[in-house]
C-alpha positions in Angstrom: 52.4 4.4 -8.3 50.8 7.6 -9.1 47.1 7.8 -8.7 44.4 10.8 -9.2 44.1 11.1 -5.4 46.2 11.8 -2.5 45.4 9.4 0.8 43.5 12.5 2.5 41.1 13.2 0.1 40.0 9.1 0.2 40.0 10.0 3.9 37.8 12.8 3.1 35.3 11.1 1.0 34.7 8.5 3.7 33.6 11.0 5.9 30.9 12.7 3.2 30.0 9.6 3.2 28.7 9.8 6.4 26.6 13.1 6.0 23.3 13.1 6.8 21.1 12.3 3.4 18.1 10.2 5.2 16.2 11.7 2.9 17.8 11.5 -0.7 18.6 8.4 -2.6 19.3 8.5 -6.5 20.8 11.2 -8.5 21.0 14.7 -6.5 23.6 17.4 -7.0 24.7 18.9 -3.5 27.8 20.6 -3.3 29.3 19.0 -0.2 30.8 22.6 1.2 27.2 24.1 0.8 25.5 20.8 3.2 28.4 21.5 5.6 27.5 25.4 5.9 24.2 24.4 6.6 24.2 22.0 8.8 26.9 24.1 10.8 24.2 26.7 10.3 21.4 25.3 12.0 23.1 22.9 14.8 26.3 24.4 15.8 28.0 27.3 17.2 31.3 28.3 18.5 33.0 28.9 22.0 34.7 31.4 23.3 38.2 30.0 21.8 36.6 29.4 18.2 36.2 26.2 18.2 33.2 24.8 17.0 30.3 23.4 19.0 27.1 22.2 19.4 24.4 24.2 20.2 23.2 23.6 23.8 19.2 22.9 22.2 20.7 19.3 20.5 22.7 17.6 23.6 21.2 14.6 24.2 20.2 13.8 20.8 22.3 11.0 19.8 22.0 11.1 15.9 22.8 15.1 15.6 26.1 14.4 18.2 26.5 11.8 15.6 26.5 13.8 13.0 28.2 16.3 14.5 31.2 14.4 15.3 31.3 13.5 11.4 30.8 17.4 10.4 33.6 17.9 12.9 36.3 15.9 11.3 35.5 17.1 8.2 36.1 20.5 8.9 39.2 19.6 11.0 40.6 17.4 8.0 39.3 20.3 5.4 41.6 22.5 7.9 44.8 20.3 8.2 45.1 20.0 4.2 46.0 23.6 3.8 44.3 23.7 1.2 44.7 20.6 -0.9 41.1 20.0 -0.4 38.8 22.1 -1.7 34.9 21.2 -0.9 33.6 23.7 -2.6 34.7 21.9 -6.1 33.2 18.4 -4.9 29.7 17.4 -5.5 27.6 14.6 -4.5 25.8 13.3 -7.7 24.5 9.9 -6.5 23.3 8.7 -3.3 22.4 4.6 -2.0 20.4 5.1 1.2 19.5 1.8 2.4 19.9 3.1 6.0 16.6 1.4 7.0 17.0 -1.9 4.7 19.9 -3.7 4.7 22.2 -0.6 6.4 24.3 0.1 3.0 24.9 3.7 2.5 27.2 5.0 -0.3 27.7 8.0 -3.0 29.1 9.0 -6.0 31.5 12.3 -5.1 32.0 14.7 -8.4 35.4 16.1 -7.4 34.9 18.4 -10.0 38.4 17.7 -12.0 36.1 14.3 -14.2 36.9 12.2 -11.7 34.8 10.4 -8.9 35.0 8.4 -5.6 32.9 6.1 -4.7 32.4 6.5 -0.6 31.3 4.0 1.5 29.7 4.4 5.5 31.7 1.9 7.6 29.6 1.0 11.3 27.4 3.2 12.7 26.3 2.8 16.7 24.4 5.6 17.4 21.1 3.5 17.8 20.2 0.0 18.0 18.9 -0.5 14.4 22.5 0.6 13.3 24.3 -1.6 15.8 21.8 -4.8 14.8 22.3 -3.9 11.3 26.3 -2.9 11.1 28.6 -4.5 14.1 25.6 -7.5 14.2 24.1 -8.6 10.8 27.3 -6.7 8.3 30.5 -7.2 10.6 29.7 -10.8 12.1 28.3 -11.8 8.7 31.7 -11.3 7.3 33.1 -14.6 9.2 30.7 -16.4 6.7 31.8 -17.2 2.8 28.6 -16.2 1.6 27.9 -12.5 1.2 26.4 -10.1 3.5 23.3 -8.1 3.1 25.2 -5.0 2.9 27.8 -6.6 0.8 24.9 -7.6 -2.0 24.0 -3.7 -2.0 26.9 -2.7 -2.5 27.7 -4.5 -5.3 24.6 -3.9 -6.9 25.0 -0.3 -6.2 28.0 -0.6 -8.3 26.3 -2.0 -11.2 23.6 1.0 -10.7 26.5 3.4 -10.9 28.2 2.3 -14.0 24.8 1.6 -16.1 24.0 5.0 -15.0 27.5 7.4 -15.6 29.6 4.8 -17.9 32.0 7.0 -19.2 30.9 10.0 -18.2 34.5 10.1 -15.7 37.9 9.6 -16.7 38.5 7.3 -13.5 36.6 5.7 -10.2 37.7 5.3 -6.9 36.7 3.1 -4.0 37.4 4.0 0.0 35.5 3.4 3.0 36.9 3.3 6.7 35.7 0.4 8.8 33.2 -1.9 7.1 33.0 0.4 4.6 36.4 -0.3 3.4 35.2 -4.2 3.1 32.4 -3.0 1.2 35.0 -0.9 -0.9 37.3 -4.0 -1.9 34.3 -5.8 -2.5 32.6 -3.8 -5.0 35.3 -3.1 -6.9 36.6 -6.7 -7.7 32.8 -7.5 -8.4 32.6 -4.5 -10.7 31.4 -4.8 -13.8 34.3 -5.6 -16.1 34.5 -2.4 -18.5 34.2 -0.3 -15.4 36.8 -2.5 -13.1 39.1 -1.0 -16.0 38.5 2.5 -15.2 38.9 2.0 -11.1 42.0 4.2 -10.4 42.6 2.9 -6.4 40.8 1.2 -3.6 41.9 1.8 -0.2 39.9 0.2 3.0 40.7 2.5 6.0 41.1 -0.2 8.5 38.8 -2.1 7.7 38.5 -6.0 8.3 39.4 -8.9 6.2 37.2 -11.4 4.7 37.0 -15.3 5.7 39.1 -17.9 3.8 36.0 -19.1 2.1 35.3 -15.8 0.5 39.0 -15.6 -0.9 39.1 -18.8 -2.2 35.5 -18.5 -4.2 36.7 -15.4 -4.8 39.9 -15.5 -6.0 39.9 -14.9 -10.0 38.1 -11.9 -9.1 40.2 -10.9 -6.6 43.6 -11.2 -8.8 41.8 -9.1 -11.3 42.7 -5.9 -9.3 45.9 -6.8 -8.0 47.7 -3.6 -7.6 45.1 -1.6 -7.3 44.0 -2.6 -3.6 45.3 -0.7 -0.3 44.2 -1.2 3.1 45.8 1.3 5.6 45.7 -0.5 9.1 46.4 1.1 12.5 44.2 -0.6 14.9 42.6 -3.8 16.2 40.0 -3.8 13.6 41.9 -4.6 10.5 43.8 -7.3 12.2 40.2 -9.3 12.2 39.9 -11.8 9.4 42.3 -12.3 6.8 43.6 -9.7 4.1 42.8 -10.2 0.3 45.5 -11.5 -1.9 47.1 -8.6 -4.2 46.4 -5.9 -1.5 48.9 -3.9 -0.1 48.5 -3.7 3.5 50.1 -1.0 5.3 50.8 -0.5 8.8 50.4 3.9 9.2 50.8 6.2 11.5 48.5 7.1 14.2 47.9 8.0 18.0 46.0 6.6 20.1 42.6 8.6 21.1 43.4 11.4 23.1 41.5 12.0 25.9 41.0 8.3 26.6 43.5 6.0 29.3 44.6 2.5 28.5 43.2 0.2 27.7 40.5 1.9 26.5 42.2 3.7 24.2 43.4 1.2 22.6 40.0 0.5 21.3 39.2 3.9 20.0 42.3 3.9 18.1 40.0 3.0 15.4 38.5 6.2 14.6 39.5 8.3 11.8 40.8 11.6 13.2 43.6 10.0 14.9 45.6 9.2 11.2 48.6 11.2 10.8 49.1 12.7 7.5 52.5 14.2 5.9 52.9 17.6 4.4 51.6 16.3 0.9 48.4 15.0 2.3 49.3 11.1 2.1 50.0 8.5 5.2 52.8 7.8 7.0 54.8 4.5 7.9 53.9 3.5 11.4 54.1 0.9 14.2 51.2 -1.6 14.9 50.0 -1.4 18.0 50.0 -3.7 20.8 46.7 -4.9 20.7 46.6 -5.7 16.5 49.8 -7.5 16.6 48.2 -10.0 19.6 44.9 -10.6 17.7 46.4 -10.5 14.0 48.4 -13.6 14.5 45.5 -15.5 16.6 42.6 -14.8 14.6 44.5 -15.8 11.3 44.8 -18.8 13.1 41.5 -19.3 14.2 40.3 -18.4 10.6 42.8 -20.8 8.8 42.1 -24.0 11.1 40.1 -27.1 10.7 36.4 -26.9 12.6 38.0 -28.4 15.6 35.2 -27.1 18.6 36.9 -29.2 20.7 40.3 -27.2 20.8 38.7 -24.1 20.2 37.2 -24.9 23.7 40.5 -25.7 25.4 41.9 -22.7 23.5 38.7 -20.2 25.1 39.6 -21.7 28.8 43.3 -21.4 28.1 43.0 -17.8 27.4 40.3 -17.2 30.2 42.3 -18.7 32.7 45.6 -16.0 31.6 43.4 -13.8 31.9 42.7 -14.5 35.2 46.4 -15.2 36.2 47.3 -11.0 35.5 46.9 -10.5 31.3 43.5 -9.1 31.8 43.1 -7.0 28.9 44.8 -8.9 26.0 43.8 -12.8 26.9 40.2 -11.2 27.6 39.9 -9.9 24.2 41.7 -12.9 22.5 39.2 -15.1 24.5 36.7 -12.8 23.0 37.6 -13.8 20.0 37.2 -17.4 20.5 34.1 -16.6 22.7 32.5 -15.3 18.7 33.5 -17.7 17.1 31.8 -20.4 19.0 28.7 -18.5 19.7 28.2 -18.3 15.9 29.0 -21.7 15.3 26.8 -22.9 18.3 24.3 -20.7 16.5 24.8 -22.1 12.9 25.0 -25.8 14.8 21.6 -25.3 16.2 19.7 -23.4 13.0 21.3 -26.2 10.8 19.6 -28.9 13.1 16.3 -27.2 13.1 16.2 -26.9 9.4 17.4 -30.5 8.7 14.3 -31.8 11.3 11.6 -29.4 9.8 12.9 -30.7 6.3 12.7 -34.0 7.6 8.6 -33.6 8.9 7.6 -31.7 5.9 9.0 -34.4 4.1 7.2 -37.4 5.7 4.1 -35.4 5.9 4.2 -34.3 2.0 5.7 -37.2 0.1 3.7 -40.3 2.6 0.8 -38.6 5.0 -0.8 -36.3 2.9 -0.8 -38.2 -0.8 -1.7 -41.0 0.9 -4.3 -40.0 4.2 -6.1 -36.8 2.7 -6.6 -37.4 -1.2 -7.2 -33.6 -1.1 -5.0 -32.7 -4.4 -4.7 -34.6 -7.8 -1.3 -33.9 -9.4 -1.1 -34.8 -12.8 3.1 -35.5 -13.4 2.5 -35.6 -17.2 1.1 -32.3 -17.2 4.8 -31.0 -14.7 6.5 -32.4 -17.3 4.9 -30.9 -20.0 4.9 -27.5 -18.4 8.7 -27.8 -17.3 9.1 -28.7 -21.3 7.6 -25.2 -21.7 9.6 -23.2 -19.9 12.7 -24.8 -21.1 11.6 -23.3 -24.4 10.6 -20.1 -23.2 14.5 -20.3 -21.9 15.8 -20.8 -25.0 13.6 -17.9 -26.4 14.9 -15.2 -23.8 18.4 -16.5 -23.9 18.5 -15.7 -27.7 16.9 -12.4 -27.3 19.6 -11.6 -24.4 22.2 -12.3 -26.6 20.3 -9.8 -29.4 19.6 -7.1 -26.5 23.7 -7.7 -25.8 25.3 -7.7 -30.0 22.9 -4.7 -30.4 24.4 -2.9 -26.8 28.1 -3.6 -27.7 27.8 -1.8 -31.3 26.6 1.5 -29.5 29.1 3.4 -28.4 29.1 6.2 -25.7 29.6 9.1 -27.6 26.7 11.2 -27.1 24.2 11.7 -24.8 21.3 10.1 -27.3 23.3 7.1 -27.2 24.8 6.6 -23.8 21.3 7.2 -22.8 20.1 4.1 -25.0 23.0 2.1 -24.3 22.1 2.5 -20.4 18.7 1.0 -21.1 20.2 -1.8 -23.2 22.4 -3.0 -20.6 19.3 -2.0 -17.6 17.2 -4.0 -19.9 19.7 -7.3 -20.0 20.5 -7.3 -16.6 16.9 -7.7 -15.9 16.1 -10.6 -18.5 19.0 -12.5 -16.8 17.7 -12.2 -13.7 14.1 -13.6 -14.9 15.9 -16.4 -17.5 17.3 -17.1 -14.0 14.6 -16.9 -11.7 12.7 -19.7 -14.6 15.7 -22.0 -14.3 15.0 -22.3 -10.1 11.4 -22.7 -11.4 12.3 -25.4 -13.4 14.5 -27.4 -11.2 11.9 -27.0 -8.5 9.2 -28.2 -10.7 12.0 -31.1 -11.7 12.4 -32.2 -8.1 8.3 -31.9 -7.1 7.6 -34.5 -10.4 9.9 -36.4 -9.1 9.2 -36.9 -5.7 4.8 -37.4 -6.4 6.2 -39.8 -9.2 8.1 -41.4 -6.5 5.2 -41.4 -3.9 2.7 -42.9 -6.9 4.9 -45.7 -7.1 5.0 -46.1 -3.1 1.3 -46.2 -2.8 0.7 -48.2 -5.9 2.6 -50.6 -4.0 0.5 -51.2 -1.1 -2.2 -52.4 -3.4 0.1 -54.8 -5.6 
C-alpha cells in the first residue's frame, strides 16, 4: 500500500519530537531546520575529523547530552536520506508539553506538501522525574486495562488537534518510537471519527503492546483501523505485551549498538539510529534477535494466563534457579519479567486491601457511629430527592441543547476560514457540555446512593426505639 510517507521520514518526526520545546505549548510555527541550526549554534562544535560535538562548557549536563544525542540523529538521519528529507520544508505548528504533568509530549509537523504527522516522545531517562513519569507511571501502567496518564493526554491531544486544524490537511499521520509508538496506536483508534478517516498510517517504532484487557475493551475501536497500523520491531521492547489486532508487525533490520559488548548490547538495540534503511528511505526485512524471540513467547504467555500467583511463583524460581545453573542473561531477564509482574500484583493486592478496610471504617463510622452518637448534622432525604429530581431536569435541558449545539455544527461546513473558525467553537463548545451533562450524572448517582444509605440508617435507628 502506498502511503504519503516513506518509513524514514516517520523515523524522522519521532525524533523532532524530541526537540527541546520546554517552553512552548499551543500553536507555534518553528521551522524544524532553523531550531536545529540553533541549537547546533549555541551547544555544539566540531572535531578535528568533522564530526560534530559537544562543546566542552556542557559535559556533565545531562539534559543538553540529552538533547544532543537527539540533535545528533537527526542530523545523521537528515544525512543518510540523500536528500529525501528536507527540514527546511517542515514546520512545527503545534506543540503538547506536558513534560512536568503527566509526561505526554507530542506535535503537529507541517511537512510543507498539506500533509502532517503527528509525533510522539517515547521514554525519556535523563532524570528521575522522567524515569518516574515514563519507564514507572507510562510503561508499567500499560500492563493495566485501564488507561495511562500519558495515554489520556494523548488522546485528548488528539481531539485538541482536529477541533483545532480539521481540514486544513489532506492527511494525518501517527509515529512514535518506544512508548511513543503506544501512544501513537492509541490515539489514532480513539480519534475522533471524521478525522480517523483522514489518518494516512500509524507506525510504532518498537514500541510495546497493550494488555489483553485493553484489546478486548478496545476492540471495535481497534478493527476500525485495521490496515492502517504498523509496528516495526527489532528489539526486546516490542516483544513486551501483546500486539493489537489488525497491525502489521514487522520484524526489520537492525544492528546491535555499536560500541557496546554482549549482553549489553542487546539492550541498547532499542535505540533509533541502529535501524537500517534501503536506498528509497523505507525498512528492511530482518531477523529477531535473540533476546525478543525468548521474552515474546513468555510474556504472551504471562499476559494471556489465568491470575494463578501460585505458578507464577514456581515459574519466578524455575527461571532463577536456570539462571543460576549457567543461562545467566536470558533466565535473569525472563525471571525479571515474572519478578514485575508479581511486584505489581503484590502492589495492587495490598492497595486493593487498604481501600476495601478504609471503605469498610468510613462506612461503620458514617452510616451507624456518627448518625447515631453525634447528632451533629440533620439530613433531610426528601429534600436529596427533590434536588436529584432537579438535576435530572437540568439533564434533560443540556442534553437537548447538545443535540442543537451538534444539528447546528454538522450543517456548517469547512469551507472558509469564518466558518471553520465557528465550526471549531461548536464542536469546543459540545465537548465541554458533555463533559458537565456527565460530571451531573456522577452527581446524581452519588446523591442517589447518600439518600439511600441515611434512609437506610433512619430506619436502623428508628428501630432501636420500636
Amino acid at each position: 500500500m502506498g502511503y504519503v510517507y516513506s518509513d524514514e521520514q516517520m523515523m524522522m518526526a519521532t525524533q523532532v519530537a524530541y526537540l527541546d520545546f520546554k517552553n512552548n505549548s499551543g500553536k507555534c510555527n518553528q521551522n524544524v531546520q532553523e531550531a536545529i541550526d540553533a541549537y547546533i549554534s549555541e551547544h555544539c562544535t566540531y572535531d578535528s575529523s568533522g564530526n560534530l560535538c559537544l562543546k566542552d562548557a556542557y559535559s556533565g549536563d545531562k539534559y543538553v547530552e540529552k538533547q544532543f544525542e537527539v540533535v545528533s540523529n537527526i542530523v545523521d538521519l537528515q544525512n543518510s536520506s540523500d536528500g529525501r528529507i528536507n527540514l527546511n520544508e517542515w514546520t512545527i505548528k503545534n506543540v503538547c508539553n506536558d513534560e512536568h504533568g503527566t509526561g505526554y509530549v507530542g506535535m503537529l509537523i507541517d511537512t510543507g506538501d498539506g500533509n502532517a504527522i503527528i509525533g510522539n516522545r517515547g521514554s525519556e531517562s535523563y532524570d528521575a522525574e522522567q524515569l518516574a513519569k515514563d519507564w514507572g507511571i507510562a510503561d508499567i501502567g500499560l500492563l493495566e486495562s485501564k488507561l495511562t496518564t500519558q495515554q489520556e493526554r494523548a488522546q485528548k491531544y488528539m481531539e485538541e488537534l482536529w477541533y483545532t486544524y480539521g481540514d486544513e490537511y489532506d492527511s494525518y499521520s501517527v509515529t512514535g518510537h518506544s512508548l511513543g509508538g503506544n501512544l501513537s496506536e492509541h490515539m489514532a483508534i480513539n480519534a475522533p471519527a471524521a478525522m480517523r478517516e483522514k489518518i494516512d498510517h500509524i507506525i510504532s517504532f518498537d514500541g510495546p503492546g497493550f494488555s489483553d484487557e485493553y484489546i478486548k475493551k478496545n476492540l471495535d475501536r481497534i478493527n476500525n483501523m485495521a490496515g492502517k497500523m504498523d509496528r516495526y520491531q527489532w528489539s526486546w521492547v516490542s516483544a513486551l505485551l501483546l500486539p493489537l489486532p489488525g497491525v502489521t508487525d514487522r520484524i526489520i533490520k537492525a544492528h546491535n549498538e555499536k560500541g557496546k559488548i554482549f549482553p549489553v548490547n542487546l539492550f541498547y538495540r532499542h535505540d533509533t539510529h541502529n535501524v537500517e534503511f534501503d536506498g528509497n528511505g523505507n525498512v528492511q526485512d530482518g531477523d529477531e534477535s535473540s533476546l525478543s524471540q525468548l521474552l515474546g513467547p513468555i510474556v504472551e504467555y504471562i499476559e494471556k494466563a489465568g491470575d494463578d500467583p501460585v505458578q507464577d511463583i514456581l515459574s519466578l524460581l524455575g527461571f532463577t534457579l536456570a539462571a543460576v545453573a549457567g543461562c545467566k542473561v536470558v533466565a535473569f531477564a525472563i525471571a525479571a519479567v515474572y519478578g514485575l509482574k508479581l511486584i505489581i500484583a503484590a502492589v495492587q493486592l495490598f492497595v486493593s486491601v487498604a481501600s476495601s478496610i478504609g471503605e469498610f471504617i468510613q462506612n461503620i463510622y458514617y452510616n451507624y457511629i456518627a448518625p447515631q452518637v453525634s447528632g451533629i448534622y440533620e439530613v433531610s432525604i426528601s429534600s436529596m430527592r427533590a434536588c436529584k429530581a432537579d438535576m435530572l431536569q437540568d439533564i434533560r435541558s443540556m442534553e437537548a441543547l447538545n443535540a442543537s449545539i451538534d444539528s447546528l455544527a454538522k450543517s456548517i461546513r469547512y469551507d472558509s476560514a469564518t466558518s471553520s473558525y465557528y465550526k471549531s467553537r461548536l464542536l469546543l463548545a459540545q465537548n465541554s457540555l458533555e463533559n458537565n451533562i456527565n460530571k451531573i450524572k456522577k452527581l446524581v448517582n452519588k446523591l442517589d446512593t447518600y439518600a439511600n444509605k441515611y434512609s437506610s440508617v433512619d430506619s436502623r435507628v428508628a428501630g432501636y426505639f420500636v
